[in-house]
N, C-alpha and C positions, 0 to 999 in steps of 0.2 A: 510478772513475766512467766510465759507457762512454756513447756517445754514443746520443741517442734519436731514435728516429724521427720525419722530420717530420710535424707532426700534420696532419690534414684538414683541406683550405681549410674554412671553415664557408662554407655559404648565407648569404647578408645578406641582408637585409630592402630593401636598394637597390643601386644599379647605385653602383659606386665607381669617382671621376674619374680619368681619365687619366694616368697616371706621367708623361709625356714633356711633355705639356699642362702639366701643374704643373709641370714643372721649367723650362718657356717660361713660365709664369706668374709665376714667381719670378724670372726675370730683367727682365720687365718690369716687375716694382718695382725692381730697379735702376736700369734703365736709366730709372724718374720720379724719378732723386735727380737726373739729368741735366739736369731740367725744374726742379730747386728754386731757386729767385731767394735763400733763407738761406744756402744755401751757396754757399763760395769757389770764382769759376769756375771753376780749373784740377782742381778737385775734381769741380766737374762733366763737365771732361773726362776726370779718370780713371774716373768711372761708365762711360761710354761704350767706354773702353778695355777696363773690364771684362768687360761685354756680350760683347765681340768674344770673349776670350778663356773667357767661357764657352760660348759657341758654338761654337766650334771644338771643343773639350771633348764637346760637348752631340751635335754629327754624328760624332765621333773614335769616339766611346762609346756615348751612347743610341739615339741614332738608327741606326746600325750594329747594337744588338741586335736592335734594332726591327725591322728587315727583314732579322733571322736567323729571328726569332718569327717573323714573316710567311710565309715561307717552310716551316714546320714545321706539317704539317697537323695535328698535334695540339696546339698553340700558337691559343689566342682571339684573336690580334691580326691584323686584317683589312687588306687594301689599302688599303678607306676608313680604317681606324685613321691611317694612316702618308699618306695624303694628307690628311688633317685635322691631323694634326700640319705635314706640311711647309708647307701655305697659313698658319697660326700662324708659322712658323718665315718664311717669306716677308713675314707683316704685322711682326713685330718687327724686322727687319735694315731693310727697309723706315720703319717709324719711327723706330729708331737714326739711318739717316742725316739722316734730316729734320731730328730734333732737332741735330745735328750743323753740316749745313748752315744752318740757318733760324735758329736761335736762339746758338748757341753760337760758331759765326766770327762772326756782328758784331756779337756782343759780348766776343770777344777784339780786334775792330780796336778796340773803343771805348779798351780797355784800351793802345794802338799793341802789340796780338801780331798780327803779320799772317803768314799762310800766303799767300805768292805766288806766284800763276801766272803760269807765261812769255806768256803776254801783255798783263800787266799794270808785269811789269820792267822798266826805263829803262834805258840804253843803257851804263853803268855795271854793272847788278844781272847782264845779260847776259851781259857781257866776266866780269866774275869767274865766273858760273857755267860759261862754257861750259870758262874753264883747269882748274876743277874737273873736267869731265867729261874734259876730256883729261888730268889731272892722276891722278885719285884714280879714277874710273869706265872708263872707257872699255881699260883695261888689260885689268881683269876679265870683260871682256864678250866671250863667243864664240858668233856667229849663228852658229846652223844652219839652214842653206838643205835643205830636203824636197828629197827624190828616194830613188830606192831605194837608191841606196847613203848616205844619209842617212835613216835611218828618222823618226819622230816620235820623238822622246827622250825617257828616263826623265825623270819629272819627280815631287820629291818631296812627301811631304804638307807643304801649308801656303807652300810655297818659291814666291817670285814671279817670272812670267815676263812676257814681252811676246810678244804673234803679230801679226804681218805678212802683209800681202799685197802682194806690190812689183810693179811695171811692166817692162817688157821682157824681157829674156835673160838669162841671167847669164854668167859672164866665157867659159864652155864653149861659149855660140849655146845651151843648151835652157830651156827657157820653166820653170821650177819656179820658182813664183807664190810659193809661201808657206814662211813663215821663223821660228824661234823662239829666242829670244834670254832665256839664264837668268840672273835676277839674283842671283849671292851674297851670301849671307846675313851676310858680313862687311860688306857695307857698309852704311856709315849709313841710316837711313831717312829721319830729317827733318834736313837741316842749315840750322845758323844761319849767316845772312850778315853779317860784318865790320858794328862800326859806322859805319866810313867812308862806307858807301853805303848807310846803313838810315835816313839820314835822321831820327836823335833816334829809332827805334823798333827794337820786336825784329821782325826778318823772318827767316821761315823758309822754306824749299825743300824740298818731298817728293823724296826721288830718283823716285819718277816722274814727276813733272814734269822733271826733271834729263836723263832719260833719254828721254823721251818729244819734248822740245826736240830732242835731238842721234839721234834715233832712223836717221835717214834716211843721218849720212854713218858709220853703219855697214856701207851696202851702197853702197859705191862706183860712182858710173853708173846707179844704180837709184833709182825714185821708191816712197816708200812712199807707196801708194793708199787705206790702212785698216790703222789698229791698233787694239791692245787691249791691257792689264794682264790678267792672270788667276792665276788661284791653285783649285788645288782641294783637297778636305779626304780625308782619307782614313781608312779603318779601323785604329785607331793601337792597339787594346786588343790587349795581346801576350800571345798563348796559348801554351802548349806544354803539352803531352802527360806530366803530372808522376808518370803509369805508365809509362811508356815510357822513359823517362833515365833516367842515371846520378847527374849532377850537374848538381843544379839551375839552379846558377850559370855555370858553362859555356854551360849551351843559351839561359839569357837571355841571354848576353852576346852570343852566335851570334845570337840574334831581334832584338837589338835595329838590325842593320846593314841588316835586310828589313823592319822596322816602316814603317819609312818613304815604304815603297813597297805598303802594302795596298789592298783593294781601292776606288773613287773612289767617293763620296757627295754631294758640293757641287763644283759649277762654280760661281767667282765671276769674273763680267770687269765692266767698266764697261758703265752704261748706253747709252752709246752706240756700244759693238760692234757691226759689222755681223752682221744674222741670218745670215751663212754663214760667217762664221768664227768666228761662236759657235756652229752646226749642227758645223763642223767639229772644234770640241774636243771638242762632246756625244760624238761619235764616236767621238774617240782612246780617250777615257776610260768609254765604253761606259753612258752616263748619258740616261736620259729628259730629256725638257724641265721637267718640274717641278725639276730637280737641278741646273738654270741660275739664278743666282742676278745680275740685272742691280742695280748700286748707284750710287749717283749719291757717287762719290769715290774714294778709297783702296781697294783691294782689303782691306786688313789694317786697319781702324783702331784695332788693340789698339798697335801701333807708335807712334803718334801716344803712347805715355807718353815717347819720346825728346824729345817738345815740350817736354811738362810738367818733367821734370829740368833742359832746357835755361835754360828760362825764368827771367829775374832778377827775380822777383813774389811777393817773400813776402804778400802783401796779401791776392793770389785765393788762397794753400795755406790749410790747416787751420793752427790756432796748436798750437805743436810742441806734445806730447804726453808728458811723462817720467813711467814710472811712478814710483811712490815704493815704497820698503825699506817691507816689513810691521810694523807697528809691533809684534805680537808676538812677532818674530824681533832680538834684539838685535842689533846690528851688531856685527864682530869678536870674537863671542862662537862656543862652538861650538852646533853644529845638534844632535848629538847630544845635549848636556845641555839643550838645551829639549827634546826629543823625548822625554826624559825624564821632566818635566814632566805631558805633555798632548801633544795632537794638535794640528797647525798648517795652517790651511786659508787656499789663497793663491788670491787671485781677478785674474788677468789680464784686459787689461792692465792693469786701473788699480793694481794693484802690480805688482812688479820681478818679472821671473822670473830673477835675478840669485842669489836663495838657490838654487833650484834647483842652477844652477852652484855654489855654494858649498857644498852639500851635496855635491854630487859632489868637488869639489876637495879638501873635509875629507878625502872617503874615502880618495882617490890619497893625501893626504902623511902620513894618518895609519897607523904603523906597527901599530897594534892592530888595523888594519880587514883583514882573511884575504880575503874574496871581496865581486867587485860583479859586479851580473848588471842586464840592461837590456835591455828592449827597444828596437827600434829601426823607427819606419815611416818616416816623413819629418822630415830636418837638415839638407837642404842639400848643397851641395860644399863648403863649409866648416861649421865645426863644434867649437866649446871642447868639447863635450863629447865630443865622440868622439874628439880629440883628449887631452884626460882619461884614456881608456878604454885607448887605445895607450899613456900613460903609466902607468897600475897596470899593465898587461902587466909591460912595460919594468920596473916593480919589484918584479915575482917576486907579486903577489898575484892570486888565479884570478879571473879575468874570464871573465865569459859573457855572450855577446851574440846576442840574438836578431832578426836582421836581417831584413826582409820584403824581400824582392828581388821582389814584384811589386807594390811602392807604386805604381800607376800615375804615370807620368811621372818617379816618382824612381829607378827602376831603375836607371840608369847611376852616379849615387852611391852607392848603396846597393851595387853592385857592387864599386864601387873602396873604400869606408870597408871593408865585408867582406873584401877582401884586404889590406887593410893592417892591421886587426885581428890576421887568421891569421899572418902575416907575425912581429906579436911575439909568437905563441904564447899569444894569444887564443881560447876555444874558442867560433867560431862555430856559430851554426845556423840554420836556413831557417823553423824553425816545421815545419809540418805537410803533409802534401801535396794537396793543394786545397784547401787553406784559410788565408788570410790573417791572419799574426797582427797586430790592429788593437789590441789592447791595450797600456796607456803604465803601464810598471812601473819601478822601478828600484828595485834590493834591495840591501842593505848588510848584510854582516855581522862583526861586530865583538867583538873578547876580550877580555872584561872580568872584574876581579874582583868577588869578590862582596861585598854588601853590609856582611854580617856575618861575614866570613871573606875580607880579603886576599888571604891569600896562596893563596886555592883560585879558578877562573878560571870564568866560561861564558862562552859564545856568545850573541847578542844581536844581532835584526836592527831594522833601521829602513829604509821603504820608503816612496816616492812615488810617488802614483798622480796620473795625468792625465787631463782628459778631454779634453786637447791633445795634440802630438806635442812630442816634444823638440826644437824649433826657438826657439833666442830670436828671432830676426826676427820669426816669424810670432806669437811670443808679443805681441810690439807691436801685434797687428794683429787679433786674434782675441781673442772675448769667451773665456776657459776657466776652469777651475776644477783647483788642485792639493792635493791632501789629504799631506800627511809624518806621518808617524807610523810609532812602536815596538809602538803593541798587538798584543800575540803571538798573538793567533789571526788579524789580516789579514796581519798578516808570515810566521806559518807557511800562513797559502794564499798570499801573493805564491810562497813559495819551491816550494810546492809544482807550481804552476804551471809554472815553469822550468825543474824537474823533469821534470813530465810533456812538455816541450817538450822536450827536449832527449833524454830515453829513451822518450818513445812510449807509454810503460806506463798501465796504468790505475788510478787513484789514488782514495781517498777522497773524499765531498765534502765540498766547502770549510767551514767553520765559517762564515766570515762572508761572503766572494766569492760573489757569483754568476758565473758562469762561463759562454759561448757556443764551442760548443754544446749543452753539457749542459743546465745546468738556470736558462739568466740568461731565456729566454723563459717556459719550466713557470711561473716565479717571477712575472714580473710578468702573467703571466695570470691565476694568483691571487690578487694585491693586486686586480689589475680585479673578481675575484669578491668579495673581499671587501668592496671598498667598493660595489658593486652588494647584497649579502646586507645590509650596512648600512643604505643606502637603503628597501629593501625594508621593514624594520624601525622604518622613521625615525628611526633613529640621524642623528648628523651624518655625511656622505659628499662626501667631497671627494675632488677628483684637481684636479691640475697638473704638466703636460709640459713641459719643456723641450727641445726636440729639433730636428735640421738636415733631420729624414723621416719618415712617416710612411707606410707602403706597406704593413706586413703585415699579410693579412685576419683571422688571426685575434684580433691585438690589435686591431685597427678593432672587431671584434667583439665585444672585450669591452668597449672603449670604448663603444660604441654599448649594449649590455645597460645598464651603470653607468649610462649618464645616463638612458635610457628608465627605470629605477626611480628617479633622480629623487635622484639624484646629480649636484652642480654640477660641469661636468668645462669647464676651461680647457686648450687645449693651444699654447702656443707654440711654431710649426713655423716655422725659417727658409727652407726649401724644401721640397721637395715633398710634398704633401698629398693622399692619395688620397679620404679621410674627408668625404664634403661637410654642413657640420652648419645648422645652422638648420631641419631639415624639419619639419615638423608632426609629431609621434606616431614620429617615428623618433630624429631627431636634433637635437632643438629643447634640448636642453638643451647643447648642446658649444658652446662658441665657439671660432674658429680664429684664430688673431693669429698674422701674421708683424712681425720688429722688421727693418728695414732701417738701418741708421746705419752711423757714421764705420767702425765696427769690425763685423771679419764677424762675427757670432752663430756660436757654434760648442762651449759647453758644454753637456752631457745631463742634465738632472735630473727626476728622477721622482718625485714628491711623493704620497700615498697618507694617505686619512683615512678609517674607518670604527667613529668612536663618538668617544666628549664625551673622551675619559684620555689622557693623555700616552703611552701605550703602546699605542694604536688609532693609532697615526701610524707610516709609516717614512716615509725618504726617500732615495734615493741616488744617487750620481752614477755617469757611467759612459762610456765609451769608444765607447759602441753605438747607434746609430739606431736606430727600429724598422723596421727593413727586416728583409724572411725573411732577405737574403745576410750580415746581420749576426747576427742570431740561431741560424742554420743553417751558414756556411758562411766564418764566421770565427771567430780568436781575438778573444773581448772582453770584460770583465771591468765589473761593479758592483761599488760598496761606498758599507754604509751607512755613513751618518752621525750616531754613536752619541751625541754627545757632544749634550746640548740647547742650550748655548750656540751650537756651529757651525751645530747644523741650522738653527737659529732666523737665526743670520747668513745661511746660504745663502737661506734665505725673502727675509728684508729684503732684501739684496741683488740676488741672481738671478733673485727668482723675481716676487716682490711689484712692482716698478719696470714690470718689463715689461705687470704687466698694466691697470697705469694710462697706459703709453706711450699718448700722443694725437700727435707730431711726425712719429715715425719708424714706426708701426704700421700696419698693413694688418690689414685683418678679411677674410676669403676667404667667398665667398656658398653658397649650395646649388650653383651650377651652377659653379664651378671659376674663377670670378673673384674680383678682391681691390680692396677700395676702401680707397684710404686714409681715416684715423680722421679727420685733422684736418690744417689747414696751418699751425696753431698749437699750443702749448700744452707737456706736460711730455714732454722726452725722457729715457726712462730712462739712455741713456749718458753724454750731458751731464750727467743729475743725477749719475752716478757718480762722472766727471771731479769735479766739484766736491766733492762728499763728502770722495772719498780727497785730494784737494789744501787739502782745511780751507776749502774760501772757504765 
């Protein structure tokens, strides 16, 4: 199978919304869970935390493309593009803190959580902070006073500083006014104060207030006249030249020590910095004034989740959450001989991704199993399963691990699990070179005898696909879907797969895989055709999307055909949307619904109906947004879902919930905005919750 050419944007029938817009649109339904009086404060303050943290995200990455496109005269994205996004990007950080300040501190005082300011501490709250700052802070702190032989210092993406303008001379008789002082990032951010002097309540202390208090006797003899906190964001997406190297891993590992330091995008100081030594940073960091970002608090308030940990308040969290064991997986039974059986389809979190691990764990101790191969995007710095992986090394059976070393932000783990893999004679690989392998595989193959003959042996694989990453943490925390199964023609395209990963060659197509970038777009461009030629015909026509994006024009495009012949098309997009539906005669038949709750949304399912038969339906799940960079310019994998009882589950379950969601659902308008459905009524999560735990 050799790779095809990207096909021609098509002409649409309308102007499609903003990629960068939508994915600020999508945060600001976050950030209204922040505003929800049903949920538990401290939960509201981790929305807010969130915000911050995909924002930073959002400048590191989008916004950085954003004004590469701009740049690029054959590139449609204009100046106005990118000052229309930043005045969005200015109204949300802007709301953030409102909601933060206005609504959320006094209603943690009502609760006694108080964040106190040094001029509100008693004479007591003082004495203990200020030994703190001599104690724990004030060691790690080195001003640097400007002059030329003190340049403006590196200063890293995202890492908090404080700038100074101080009064007279300094110890030398010359007048160098201004001074910048780096905070490390080992120290605390928010700490709690002793109950001795909290008065019956929880109090806590920002280090910048900590710092900002004792700010002055770090410059001995000198008065500071005007500070500021600041922090700027920088271009963090890490490239390298994958023609040009040798070894891959190598040159990220080299990138990763100058990431830090790319080019500056967001200046953030407090609102009340003086306009000239905020003119003054714009400068260092070579930044217009739209790229100054004034906030009324914390530079960082993603930070503020050290409150939340801190805090002795089960009341305001979420009531814990335990998945439960899949009740069609017997417990201490094995995986393979269910797998035997039938297919087992696991739906995260509201079950255990605990078989998972025990599917893999079977494989390490059982001596019948010859080879495990896996891919690998995002697990962490810690990790049972990769851990697992180094132990089948370690017992002589071939391991192959397909490691993506440019998971954004996970690179650094994914470097270290990759060398310690090699280490026990694991056969690593990168995947492919410009292209991200985003597909969640894990292949088992195992020697068994046979049925009706003993003592003669075959080979026999069993494979789990995900439309998660192999991380149980994030498994807790993220809606996914995980399919296990022996059917040998998705186990001989798993293996083929890893195959072609690993020797580059070009291979048959899959029996039952769709595969990106070969033929997983081709594919479902033609489900869109046929449930549009359905329509057309008045057959029954149905579509239903499950998806984290929606960006590429030419699936837009056949979306948009589908429902114009009069096909009912639902798409549930948890972020960004370029699609704007509701229009008269264009797009009147699409509805768009985002689900925001407890858990991120983050499984793919693609639903397809075009006639009355059980055989005019498929449905499958998959690894892949519809974005071109996922279609085009990664690895990533669908598969149906054959079996009619599973499919029929994944409906009820994933599919059907959400699109009666009225609590956690947003509906997205023609013009790129999202109103929430309801401030009442059924949440599909919570209805989950409850299902799987029997109430």
């Amino acid at each position: 199978m050799m790779i095809p050419d990207v096909p021609t944007v098509p002409v649409l029938p309308l102007t499609l919304l903003n990629r960068e817009q939508a994915i600020l649109e999508f945060n600001r339904r976050v950030l209204a869970q922040a505003e929800r009086h049903d949920l538990p404060l401290l939960e509201r303050l981790r929305y807010i935390c969130i915000v911050s943290s995909n924002l930073d995200e959002f400048f590191e990455v989008r916004f950085a493309d954003m004004l590469d496109a701009a740049s690029d005269p054959g590139d449609s994205v204009t100046r106005h593009d990118i000052e229309r996004v930043g005045r969005a990007a200015h109204a949300l950080i802007d709301q953030q803190y409102a909601i933060f300040n206005e609504q959320l501190t006094p209603a943690l005082a009502a609760h006694s959580i108080i964040v106190l300011n040094h001029a509100d501490r008693n004479a007591a709250q003082r004495r203990w902070v200020a030994k703190f700052f001599d104690r724990e802070v004030r060691p790690l702190l080195v001003p640097v006073g400007l002059d030329p032989a003190h340049p403006f210092p590196q200063v890293a993406n995202k890492s908090l500083h404080f700038i100074a303008r101080l009064s007279g001379k300094d110890a030398f008789g010359r007048d160098n006014r201004i001074a910048i002082v780096k905070v490390p990032r080992v120290l605390p951010r928010v700490i709690k104060l002793p109950p001795a002097i909290s008065d019956g309540k929880q109090i806590f202390v920002l280090l910048t207030s900590v710092i900002r208090a004792h700010l002055e006797s770090l410059f001995t003899g000198r008065k500071v006249e005007a500070f500021s906190q600041f922090r700027v964001t920088r271009d963090s997406d890490l490239e390298v030249d994958e023609e040009e190297i040798a070894n891959l891993r190598h040159a990220l590992r080299s990138g990763l020590t100058t990431r830090h330091f790319g080019r500056a995008l967001r200046l953030e100081v407090v609102n009340t910095c003086p306009t000239e030594l905020a003119d003054f940073l714009l400068e260092q960091f070579d930044l217009p004034a739209a790229a100054l970002y004034r906030v009324n608090g914390p530079v960082n308030l993603g930070r503020l989740n050290e409150l939340i940990d801190q805090t002795d308040a089960p009341g305001l969290r979420f009531v814990h959450h335990e998945p439960v064991w899949p009740k069609q997986l017997p417990r201490q039974k094995s995986i393979f001989d269910r797998l035997r059986k039938g297919d087992v389809l696991l739906h995260h979190p509201f079950e255990s991704f605990e078989p998972v691990v025990q599917f893999l764990r079977e494989a390490v101790e059982d001596p019948a199993v010859l080879a495990i191969k896996q891919t690998i995007y995002r697990t962490g710095g810690q990790s049972v399963l990769m851990d697992l992986l180094i132990e089948a090394a370690r017992r002589g059976k071939e391991v192959m691990v397909v490691v993506e070393l440019k998971a954004r932000f996970d690179e650094e783990a994914n470097i270290n699990w990759a060398e310690r893999l090699e280490a026990v004679g694991a056969q690593v690989v990168y995947g492919i070179v410009g292209m991200k392998t985003h597909a969640k595989m894990l292949l088992v193959t195992r020697r068994e005898p046979q049925r009706n003959n003993r003592s003669k042996f075959l080979l026999k694989r069993y494979c789990h696909f995900s439309t998660g990453n192999y991380h149980p943490k994030t498994a807790r925390l993220y809606t996914d879907l995980g399919y296990m199964t022996a059917d040998a023609n998705l186990t001989a395209d798993a293996d083929m797969v890893f195959r072609q990963l690993a020797s580059l060659g070009a291979t048959k197509t899959p029996r039952r895989l769709l595969l990106a970038p070969f033929n997983l777009h081709s594919r479902m461009v033609e489900f869109l055709g046929q449930v549009e030629q359905a329509a057309r015909e008045g057959l029954p026509a149905r579509i239903v999307l499950k998806i984290n994006a929606l960006t590429d024009a030419a699936l837009i495009n056949g979306i948009l055909k589908a429902g114009q012949a009069g096909a009912k098309v639902d798409l549930i997009v948890r972020g960004a949307c370029m699609l704007p539906p509701g229009l008269p005669g264009v797009s009147e038949n699409i509805v768009v619904r985002s689900v925001v709750g407890r858990f991120l949304e983050h499984s793919r399912i693609c639903y397809f109906r075009w006639g009355p038969g059980d055989e005019d339906e498929a449905l499958y799940l998959s690894s892949a947004d519809w974005m071109s960079r996922n279609m085009f310019r990664r690895i990533e994998v669908a598969w149906p879902v054959l079996d009619a009882k599973l499919r029929q589950r994944v409906i009820d379950e994933a599919l059907q919930p959400y699109l009666y969601d009225q609590l956690d659902a947003w509906q997205l308008g023609p013009d790129g905005h999202s109103t929430r459905i309801a401030e009442q009524g059924i949440s599909a999560q919570q209805a989950l919750v409850r299902r799987f735990q029997g109430d």
